[in-house]
PDB file with one MODEL, atoms N, CA, C and O in Angstrom:
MODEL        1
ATOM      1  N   UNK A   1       0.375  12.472  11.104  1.00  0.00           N
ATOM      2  CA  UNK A   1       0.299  11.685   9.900  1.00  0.00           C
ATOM      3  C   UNK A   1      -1.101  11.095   9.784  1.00  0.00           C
ATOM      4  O   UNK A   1      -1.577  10.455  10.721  1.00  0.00           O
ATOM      5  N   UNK A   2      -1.587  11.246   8.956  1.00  0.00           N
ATOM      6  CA  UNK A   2      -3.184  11.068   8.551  1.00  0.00           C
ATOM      7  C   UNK A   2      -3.378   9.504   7.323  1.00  0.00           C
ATOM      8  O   UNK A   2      -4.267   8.654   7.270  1.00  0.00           O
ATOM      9  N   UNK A   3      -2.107   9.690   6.491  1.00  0.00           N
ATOM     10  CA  UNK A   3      -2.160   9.029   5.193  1.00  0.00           C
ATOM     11  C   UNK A   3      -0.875   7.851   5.006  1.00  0.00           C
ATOM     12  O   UNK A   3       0.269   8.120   5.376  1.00  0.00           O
ATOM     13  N   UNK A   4      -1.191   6.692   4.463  1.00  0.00           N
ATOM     14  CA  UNK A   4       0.449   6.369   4.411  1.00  0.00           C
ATOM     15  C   UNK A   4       0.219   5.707   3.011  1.00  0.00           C
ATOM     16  O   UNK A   4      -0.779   5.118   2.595  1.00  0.00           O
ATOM     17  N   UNK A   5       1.433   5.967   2.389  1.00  0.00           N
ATOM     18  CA  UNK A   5       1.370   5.333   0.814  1.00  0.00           C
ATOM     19  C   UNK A   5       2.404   4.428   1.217  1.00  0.00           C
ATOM     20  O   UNK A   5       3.222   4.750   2.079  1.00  0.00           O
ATOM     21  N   UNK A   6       2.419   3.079   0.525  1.00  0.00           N
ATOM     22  CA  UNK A   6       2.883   1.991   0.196  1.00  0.00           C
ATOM     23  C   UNK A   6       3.319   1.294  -1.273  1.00  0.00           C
ATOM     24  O   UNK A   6       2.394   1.019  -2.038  1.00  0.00           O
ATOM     25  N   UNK A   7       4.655   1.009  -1.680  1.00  0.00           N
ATOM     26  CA  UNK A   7       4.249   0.823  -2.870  1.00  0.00           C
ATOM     27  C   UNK A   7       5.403  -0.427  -3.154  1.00  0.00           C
ATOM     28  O   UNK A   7       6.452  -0.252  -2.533  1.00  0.00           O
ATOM     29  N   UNK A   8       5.368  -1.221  -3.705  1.00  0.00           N
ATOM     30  CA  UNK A   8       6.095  -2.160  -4.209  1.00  0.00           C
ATOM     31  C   UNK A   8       5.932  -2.473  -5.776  1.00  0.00           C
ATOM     32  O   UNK A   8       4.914  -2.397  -6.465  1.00  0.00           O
ATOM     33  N   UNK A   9       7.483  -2.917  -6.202  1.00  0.00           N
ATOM     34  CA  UNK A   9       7.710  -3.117  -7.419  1.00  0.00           C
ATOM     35  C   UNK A   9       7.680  -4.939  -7.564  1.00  0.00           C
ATOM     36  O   UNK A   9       8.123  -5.686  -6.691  1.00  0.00           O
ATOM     37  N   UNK A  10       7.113  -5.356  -8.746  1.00  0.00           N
ATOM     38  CA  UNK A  10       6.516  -7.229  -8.551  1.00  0.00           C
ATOM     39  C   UNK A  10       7.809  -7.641  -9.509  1.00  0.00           C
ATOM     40  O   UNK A  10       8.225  -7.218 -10.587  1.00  0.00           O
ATOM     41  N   UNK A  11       8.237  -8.671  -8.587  1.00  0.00           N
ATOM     42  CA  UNK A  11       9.374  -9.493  -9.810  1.00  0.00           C
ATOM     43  C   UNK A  11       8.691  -9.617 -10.971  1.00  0.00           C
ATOM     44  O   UNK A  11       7.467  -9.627 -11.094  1.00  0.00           O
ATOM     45  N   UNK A  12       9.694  -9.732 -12.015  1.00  0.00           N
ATOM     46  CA  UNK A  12       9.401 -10.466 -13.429  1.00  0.00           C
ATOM     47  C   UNK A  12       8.569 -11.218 -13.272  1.00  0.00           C
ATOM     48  O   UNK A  12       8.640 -12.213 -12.551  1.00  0.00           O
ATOM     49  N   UNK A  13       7.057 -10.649 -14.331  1.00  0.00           N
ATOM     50  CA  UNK A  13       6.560 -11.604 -14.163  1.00  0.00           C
ATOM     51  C   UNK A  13       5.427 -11.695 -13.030  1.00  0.00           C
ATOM     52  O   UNK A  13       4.569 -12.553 -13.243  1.00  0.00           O
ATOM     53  N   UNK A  14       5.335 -11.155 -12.195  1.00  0.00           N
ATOM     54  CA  UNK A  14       4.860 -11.934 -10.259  1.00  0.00           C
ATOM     55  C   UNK A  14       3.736 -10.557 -10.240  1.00  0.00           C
ATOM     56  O   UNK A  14       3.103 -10.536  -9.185  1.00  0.00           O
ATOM     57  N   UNK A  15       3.323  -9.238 -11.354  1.00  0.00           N
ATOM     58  CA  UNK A  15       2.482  -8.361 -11.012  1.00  0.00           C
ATOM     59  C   UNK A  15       1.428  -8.685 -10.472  1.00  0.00           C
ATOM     60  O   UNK A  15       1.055  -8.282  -9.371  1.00  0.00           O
ATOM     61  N   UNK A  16       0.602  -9.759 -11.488  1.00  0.00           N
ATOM     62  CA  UNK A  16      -0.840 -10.266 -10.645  1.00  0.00           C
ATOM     63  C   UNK A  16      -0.894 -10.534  -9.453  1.00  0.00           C
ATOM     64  O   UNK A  16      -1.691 -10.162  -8.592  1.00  0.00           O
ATOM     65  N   UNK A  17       0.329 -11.462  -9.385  1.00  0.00           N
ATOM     66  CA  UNK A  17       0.306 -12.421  -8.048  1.00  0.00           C
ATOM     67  C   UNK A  17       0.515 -11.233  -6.929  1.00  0.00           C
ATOM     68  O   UNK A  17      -0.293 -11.130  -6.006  1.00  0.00           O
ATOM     69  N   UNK A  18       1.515 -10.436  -7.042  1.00  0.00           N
ATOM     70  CA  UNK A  18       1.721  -8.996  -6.019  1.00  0.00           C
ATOM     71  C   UNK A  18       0.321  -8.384  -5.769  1.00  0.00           C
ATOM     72  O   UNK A  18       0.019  -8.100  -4.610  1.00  0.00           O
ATOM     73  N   UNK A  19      -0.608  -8.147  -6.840  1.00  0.00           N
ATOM     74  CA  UNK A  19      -1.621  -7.330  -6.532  1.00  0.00           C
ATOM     75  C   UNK A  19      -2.389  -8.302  -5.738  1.00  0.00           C
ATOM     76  O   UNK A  19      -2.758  -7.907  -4.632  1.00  0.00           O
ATOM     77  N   UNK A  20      -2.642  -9.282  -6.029  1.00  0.00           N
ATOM     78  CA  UNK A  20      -3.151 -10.122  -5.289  1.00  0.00           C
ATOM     79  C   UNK A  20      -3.044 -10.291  -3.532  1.00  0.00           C
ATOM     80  O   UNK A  20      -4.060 -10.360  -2.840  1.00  0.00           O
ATOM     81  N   UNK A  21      -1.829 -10.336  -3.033  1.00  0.00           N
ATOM     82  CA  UNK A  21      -1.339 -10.563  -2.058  1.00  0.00           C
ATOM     83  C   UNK A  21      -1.883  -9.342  -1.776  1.00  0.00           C
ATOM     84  O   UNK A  21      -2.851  -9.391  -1.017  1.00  0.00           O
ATOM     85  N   UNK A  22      -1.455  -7.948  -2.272  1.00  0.00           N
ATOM     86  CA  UNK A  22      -2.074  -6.733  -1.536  1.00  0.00           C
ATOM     87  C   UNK A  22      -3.256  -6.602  -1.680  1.00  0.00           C
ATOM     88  O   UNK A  22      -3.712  -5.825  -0.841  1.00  0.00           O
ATOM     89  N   UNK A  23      -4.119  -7.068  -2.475  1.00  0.00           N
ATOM     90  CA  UNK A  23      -5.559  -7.266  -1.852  1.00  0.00           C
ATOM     91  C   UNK A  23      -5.858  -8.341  -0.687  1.00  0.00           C
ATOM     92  O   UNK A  23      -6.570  -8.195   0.306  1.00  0.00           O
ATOM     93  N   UNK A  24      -5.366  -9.079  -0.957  1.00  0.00           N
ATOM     94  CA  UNK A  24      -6.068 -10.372  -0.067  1.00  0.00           C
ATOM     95  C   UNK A  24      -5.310  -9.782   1.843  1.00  0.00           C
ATOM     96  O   UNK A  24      -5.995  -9.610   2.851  1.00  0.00           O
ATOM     97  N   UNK A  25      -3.860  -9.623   1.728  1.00  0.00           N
ATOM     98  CA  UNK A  25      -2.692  -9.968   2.981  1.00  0.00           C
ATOM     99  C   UNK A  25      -2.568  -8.013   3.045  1.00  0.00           C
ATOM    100  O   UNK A  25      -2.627  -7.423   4.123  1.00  0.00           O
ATOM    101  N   UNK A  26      -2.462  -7.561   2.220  1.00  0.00           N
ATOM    102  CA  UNK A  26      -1.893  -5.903   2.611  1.00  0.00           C
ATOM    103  C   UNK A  26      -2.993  -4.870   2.924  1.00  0.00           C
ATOM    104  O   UNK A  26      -2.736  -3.996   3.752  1.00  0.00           O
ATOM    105  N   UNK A  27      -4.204  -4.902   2.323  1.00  0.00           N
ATOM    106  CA  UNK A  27      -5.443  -4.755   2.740  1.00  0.00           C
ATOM    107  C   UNK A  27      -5.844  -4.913   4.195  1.00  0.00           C
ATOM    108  O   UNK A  27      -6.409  -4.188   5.013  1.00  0.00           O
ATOM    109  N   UNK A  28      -5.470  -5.817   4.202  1.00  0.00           N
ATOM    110  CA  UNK A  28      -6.409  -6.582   5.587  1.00  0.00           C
ATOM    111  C   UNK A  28      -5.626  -6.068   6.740  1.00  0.00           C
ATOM    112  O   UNK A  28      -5.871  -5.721   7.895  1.00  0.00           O
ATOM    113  N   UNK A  29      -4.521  -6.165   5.915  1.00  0.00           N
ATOM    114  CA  UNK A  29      -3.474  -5.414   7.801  1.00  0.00           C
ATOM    115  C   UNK A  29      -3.814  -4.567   8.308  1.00  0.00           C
ATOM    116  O   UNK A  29      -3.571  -4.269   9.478  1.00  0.00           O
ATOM    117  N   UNK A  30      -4.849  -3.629   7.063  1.00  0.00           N
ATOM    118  CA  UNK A  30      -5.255  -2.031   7.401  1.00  0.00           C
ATOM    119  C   UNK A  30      -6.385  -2.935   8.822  1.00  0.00           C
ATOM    120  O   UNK A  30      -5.909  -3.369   9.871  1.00  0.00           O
ATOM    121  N   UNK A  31      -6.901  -2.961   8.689  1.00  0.00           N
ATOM    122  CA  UNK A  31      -8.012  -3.816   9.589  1.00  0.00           C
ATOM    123  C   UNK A  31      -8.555  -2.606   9.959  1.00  0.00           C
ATOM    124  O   UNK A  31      -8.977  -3.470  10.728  1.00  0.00           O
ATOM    125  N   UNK A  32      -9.034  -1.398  10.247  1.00  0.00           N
ATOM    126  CA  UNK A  32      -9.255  -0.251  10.714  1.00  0.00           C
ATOM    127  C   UNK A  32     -10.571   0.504   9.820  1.00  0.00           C
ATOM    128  O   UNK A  32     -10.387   1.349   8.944  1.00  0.00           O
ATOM    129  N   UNK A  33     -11.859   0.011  10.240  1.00  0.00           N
ATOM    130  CA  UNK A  33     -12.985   0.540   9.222  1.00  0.00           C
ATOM    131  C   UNK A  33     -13.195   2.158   9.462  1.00  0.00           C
ATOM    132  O   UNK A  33     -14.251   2.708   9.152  1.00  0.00           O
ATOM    133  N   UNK A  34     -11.902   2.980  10.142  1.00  0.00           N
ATOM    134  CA  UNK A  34     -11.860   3.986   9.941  1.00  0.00           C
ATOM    135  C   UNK A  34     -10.825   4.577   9.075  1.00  0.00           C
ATOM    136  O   UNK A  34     -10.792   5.791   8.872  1.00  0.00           O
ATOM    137  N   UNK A  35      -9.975   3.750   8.554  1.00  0.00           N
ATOM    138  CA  UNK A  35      -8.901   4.193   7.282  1.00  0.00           C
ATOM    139  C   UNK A  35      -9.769   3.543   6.406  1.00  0.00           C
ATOM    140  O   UNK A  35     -10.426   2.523   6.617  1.00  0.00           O
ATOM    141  N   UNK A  36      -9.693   4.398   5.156  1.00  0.00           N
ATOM    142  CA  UNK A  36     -10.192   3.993   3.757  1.00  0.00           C
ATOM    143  C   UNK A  36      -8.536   3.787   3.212  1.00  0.00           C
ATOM    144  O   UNK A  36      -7.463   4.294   3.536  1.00  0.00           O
ATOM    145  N   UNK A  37      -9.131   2.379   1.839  1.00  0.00           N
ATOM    146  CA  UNK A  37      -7.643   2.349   1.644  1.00  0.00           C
ATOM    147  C   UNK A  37      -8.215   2.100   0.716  1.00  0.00           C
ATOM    148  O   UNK A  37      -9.375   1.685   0.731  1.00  0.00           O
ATOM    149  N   UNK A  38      -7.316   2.357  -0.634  1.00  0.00           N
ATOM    150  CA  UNK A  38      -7.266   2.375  -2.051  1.00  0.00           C
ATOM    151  C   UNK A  38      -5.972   1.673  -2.213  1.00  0.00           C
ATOM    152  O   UNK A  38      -4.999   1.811  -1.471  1.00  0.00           O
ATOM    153  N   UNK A  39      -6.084   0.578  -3.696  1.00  0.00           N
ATOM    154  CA  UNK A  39      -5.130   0.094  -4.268  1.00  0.00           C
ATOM    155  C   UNK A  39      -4.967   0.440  -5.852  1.00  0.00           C
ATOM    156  O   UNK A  39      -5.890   0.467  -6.666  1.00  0.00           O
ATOM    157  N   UNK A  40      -3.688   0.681  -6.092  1.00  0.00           N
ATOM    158  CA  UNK A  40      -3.089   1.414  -7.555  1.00  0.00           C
ATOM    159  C   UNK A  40      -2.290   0.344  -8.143  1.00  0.00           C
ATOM    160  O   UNK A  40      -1.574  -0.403  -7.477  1.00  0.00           O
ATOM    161  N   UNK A  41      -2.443   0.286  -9.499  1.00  0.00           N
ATOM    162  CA  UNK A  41      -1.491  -0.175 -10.414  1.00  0.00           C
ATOM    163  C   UNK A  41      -0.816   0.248 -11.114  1.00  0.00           C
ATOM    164  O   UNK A  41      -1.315   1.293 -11.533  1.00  0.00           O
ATOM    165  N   UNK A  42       0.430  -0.002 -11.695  1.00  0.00           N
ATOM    166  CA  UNK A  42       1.038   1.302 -12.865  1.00  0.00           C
ATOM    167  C   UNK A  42       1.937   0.191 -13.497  1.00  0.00           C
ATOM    168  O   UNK A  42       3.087   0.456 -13.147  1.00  0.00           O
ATOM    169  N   UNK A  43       1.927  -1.036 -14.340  1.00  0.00           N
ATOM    170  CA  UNK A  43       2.717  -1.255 -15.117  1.00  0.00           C
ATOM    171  C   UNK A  43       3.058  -2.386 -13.716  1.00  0.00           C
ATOM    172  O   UNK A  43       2.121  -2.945 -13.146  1.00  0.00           O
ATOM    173  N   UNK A  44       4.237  -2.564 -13.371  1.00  0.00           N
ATOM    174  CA  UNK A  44       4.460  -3.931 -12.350  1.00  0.00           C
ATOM    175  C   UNK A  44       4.549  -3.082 -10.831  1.00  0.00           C
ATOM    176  O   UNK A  44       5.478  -3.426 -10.100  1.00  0.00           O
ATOM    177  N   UNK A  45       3.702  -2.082 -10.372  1.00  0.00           N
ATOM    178  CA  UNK A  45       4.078  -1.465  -9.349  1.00  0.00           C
ATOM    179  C   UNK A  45       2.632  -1.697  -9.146  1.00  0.00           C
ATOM    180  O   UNK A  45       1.772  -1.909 -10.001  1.00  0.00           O
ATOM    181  N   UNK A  46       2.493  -1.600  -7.565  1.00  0.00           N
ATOM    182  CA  UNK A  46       1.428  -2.086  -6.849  1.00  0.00           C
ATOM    183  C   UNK A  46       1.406  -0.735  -5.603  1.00  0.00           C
ATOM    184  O   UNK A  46       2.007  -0.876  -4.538  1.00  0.00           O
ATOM    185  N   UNK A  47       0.718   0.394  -5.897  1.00  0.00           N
ATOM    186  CA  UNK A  47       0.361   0.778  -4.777  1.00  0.00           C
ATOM    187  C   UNK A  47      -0.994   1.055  -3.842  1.00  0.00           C
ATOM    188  O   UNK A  47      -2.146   1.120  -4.272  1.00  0.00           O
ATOM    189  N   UNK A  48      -0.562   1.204  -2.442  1.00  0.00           N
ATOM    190  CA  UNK A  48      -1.658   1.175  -1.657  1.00  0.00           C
ATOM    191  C   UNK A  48      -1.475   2.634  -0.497  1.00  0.00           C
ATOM    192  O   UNK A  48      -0.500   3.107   0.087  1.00  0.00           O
ATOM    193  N   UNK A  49      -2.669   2.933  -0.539  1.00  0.00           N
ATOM    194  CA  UNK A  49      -3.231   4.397  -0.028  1.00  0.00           C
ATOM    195  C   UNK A  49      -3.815   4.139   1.504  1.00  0.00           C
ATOM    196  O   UNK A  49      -4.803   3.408   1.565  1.00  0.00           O
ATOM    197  N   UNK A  50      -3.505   4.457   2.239  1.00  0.00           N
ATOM    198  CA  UNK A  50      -4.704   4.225   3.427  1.00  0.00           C
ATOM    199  C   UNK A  50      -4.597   5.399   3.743  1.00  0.00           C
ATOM    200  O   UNK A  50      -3.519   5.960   3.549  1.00  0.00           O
ATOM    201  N   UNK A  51      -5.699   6.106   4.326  1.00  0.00           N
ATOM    202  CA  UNK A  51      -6.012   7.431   4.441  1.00  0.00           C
ATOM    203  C   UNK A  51      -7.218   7.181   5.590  1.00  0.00           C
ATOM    204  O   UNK A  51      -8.322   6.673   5.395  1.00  0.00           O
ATOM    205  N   UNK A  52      -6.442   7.896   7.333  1.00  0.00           N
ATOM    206  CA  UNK A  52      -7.595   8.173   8.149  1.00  0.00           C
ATOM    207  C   UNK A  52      -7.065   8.729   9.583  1.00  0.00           C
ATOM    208  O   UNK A  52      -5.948   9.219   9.414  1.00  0.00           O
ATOM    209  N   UNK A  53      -7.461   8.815  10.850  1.00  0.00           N
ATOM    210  CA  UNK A  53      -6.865   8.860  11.839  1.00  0.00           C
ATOM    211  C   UNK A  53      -5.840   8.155  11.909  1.00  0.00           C
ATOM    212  O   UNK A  53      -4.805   8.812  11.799  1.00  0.00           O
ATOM    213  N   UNK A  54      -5.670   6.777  12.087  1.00  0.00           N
ATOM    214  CA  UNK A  54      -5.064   6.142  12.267  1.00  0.00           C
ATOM    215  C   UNK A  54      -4.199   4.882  11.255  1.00  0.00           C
ATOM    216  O   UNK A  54      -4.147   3.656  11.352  1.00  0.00           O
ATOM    217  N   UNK A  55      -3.651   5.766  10.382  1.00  0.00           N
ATOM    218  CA  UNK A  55      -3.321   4.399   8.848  1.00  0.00           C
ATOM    219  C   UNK A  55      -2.233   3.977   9.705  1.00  0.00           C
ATOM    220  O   UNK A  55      -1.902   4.371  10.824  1.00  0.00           O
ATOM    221  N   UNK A  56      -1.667   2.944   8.817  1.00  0.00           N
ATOM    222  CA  UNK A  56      -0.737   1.490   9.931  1.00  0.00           C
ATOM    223  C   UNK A  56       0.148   2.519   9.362  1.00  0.00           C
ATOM    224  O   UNK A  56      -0.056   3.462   8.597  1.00  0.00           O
ATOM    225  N   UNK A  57       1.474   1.938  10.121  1.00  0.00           N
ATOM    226  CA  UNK A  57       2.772   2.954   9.842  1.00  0.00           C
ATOM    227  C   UNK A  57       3.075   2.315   8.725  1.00  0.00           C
ATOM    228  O   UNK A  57       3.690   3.217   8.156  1.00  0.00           O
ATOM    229  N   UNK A  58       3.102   1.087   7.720  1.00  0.00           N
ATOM    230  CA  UNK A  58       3.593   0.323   7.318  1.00  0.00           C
ATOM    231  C   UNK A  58       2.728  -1.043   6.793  1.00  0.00           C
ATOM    232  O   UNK A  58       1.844  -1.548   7.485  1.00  0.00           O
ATOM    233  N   UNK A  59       2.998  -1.393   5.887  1.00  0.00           N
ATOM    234  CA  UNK A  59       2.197  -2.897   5.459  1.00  0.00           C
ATOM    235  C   UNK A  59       2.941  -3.883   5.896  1.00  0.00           C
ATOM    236  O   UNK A  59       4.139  -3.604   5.958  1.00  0.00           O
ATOM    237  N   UNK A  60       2.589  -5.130   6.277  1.00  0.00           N
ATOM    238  CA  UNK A  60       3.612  -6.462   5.936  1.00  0.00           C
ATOM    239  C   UNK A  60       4.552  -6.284   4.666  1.00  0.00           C
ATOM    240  O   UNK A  60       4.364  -5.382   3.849  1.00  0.00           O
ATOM    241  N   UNK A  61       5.487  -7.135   4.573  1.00  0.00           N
ATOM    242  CA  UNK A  61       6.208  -7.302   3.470  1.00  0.00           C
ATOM    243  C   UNK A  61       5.630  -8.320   3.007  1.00  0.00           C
ATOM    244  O   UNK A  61       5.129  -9.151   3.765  1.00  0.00           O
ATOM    245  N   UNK A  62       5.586  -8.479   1.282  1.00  0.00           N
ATOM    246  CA  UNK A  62       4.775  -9.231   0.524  1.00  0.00           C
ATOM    247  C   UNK A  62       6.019 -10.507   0.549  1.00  0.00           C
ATOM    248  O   UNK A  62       7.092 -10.103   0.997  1.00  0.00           O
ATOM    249  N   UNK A  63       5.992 -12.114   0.085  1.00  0.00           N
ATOM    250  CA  UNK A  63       7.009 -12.895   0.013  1.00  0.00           C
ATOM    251  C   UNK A  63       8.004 -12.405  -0.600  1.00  0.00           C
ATOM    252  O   UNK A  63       7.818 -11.315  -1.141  1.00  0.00           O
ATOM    253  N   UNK A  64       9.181 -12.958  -0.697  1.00  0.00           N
ATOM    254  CA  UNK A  64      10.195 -12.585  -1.610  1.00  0.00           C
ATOM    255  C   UNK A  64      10.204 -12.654  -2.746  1.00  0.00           C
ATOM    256  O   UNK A  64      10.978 -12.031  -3.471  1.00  0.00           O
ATOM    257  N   UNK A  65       9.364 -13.409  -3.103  1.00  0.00           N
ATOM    258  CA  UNK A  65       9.944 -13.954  -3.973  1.00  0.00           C
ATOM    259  C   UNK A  65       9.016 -13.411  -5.542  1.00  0.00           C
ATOM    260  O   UNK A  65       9.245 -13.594  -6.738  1.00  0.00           O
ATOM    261  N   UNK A  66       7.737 -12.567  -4.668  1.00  0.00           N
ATOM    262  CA  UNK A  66       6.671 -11.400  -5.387  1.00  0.00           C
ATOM    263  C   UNK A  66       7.149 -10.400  -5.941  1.00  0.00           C
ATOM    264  O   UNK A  66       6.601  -9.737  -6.822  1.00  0.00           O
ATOM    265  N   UNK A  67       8.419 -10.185  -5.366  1.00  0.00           N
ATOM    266  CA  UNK A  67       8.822  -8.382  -5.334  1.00  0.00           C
ATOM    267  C   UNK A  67      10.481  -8.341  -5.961  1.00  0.00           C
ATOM    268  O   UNK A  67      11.351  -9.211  -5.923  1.00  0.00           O
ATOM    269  N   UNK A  68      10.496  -7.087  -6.483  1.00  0.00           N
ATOM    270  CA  UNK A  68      11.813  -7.013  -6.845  1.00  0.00           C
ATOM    271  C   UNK A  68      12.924  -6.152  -6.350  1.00  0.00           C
ATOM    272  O   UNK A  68      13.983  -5.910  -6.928  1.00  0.00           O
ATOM    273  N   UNK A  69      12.500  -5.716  -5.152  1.00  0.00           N
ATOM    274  CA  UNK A  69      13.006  -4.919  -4.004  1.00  0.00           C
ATOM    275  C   UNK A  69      12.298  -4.697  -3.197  1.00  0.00           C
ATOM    276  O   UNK A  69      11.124  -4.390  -3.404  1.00  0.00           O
ATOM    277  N   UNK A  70      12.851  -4.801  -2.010  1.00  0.00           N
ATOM    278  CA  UNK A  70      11.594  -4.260  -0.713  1.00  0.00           C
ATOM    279  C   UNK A  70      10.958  -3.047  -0.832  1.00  0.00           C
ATOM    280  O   UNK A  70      11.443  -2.039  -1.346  1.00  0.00           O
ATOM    281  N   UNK A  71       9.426  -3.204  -0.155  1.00  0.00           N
ATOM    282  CA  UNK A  71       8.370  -1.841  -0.507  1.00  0.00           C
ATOM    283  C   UNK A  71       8.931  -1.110   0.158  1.00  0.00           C
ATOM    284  O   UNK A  71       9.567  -1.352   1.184  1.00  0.00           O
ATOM    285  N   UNK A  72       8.696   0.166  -0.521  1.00  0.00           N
ATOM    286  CA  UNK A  72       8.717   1.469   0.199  1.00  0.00           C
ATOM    287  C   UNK A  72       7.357   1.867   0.991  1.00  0.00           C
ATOM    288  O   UNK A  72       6.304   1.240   0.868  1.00  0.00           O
ATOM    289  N   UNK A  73       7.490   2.705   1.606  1.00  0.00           N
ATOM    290  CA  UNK A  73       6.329   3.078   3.002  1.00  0.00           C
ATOM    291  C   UNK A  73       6.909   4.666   2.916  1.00  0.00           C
ATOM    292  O   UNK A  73       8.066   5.084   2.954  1.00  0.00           O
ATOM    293  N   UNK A  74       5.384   5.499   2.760  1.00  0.00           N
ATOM    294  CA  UNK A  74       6.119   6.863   3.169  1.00  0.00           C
ATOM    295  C   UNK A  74       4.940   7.777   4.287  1.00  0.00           C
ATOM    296  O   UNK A  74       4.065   8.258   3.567  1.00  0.00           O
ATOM    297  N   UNK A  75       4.785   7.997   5.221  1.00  0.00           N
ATOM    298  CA  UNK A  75       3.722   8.724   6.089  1.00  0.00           C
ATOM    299  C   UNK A  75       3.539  10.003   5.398  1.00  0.00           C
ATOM    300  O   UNK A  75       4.564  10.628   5.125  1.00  0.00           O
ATOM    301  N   UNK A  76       2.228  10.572   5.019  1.00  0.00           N
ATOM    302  CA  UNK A  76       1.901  11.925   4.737  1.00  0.00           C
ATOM    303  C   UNK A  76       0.997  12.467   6.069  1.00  0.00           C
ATOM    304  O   UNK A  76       0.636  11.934   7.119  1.00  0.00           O
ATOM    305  N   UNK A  77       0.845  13.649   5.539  1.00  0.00           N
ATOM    306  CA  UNK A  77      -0.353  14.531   6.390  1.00  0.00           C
ATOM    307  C   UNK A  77      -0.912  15.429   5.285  1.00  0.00           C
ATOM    308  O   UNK A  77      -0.381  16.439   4.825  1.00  0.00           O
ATOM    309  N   UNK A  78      -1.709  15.052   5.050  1.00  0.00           N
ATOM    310  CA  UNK A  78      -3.213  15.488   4.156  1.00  0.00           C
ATOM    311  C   UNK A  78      -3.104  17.400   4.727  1.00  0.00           C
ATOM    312  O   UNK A  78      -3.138  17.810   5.888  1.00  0.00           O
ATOM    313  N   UNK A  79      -2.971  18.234   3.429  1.00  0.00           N
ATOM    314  CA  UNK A  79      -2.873  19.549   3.745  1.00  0.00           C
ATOM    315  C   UNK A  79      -4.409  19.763   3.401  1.00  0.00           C
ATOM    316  O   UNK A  79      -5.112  19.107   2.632  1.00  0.00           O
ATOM    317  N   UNK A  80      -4.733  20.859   4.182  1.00  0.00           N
ATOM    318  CA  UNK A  80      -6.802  21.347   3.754  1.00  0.00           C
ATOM    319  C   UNK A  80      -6.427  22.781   2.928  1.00  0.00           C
ATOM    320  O   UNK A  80      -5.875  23.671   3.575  1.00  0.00           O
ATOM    321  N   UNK A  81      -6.660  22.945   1.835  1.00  0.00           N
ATOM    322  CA  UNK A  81      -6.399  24.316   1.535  1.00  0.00           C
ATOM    323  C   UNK A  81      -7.707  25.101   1.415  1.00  0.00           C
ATOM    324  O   UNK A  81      -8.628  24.568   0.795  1.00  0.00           O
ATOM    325  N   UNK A  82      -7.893  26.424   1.995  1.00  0.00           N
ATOM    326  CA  UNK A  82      -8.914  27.199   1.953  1.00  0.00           C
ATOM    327  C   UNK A  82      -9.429  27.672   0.728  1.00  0.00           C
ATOM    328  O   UNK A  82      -8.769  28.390  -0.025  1.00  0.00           O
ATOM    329  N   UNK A  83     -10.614  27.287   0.491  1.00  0.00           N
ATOM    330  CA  UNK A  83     -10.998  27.824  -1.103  1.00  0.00           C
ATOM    331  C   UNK A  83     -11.809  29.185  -0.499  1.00  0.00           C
ATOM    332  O   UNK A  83     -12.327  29.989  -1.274  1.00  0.00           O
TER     333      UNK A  83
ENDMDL
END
């Protein structure tokens, strides 16, 4: 596993504040200046990309009271296709 996507849905209402937390608290967990990590928005969904040797298996969970179901976490492995 090379990649891990992360993604949470923000209570009514709580999108900013969610993106927030995953910049400031979900970011930082990456702590690893060998994963690059990217953060996505789509409407009240907040996702986050880390992509490297070593991405975390998993983010913290954001408060409760941010989210409108617990995040999902899914491990990839980055395919190389031969051009």
């Amino acid at each position: 596993m090379d990649t891990l996507m992360w993604e949470a849905k923000a209570a009514e209402g709580r999108g900013a504040e969610l993106l927030r937390w995953a910049l400031d608290e979900g970011v930082r967990a990456v702590a690893d200046p060998a994963v690059r990590t990217e953060v996505f928005v789509a409407g009240d969904r907040v996702v986050v990309i880390a992509v490297g040797e070593r991405p975390p298996r998993r983010l913290p969970d954001p408060p409760e009271e941010l989210v409108d179901r617990p995040p999902h976490a899914w491990p990839f492995t980055r395919v190389h296709l031969a051009t």
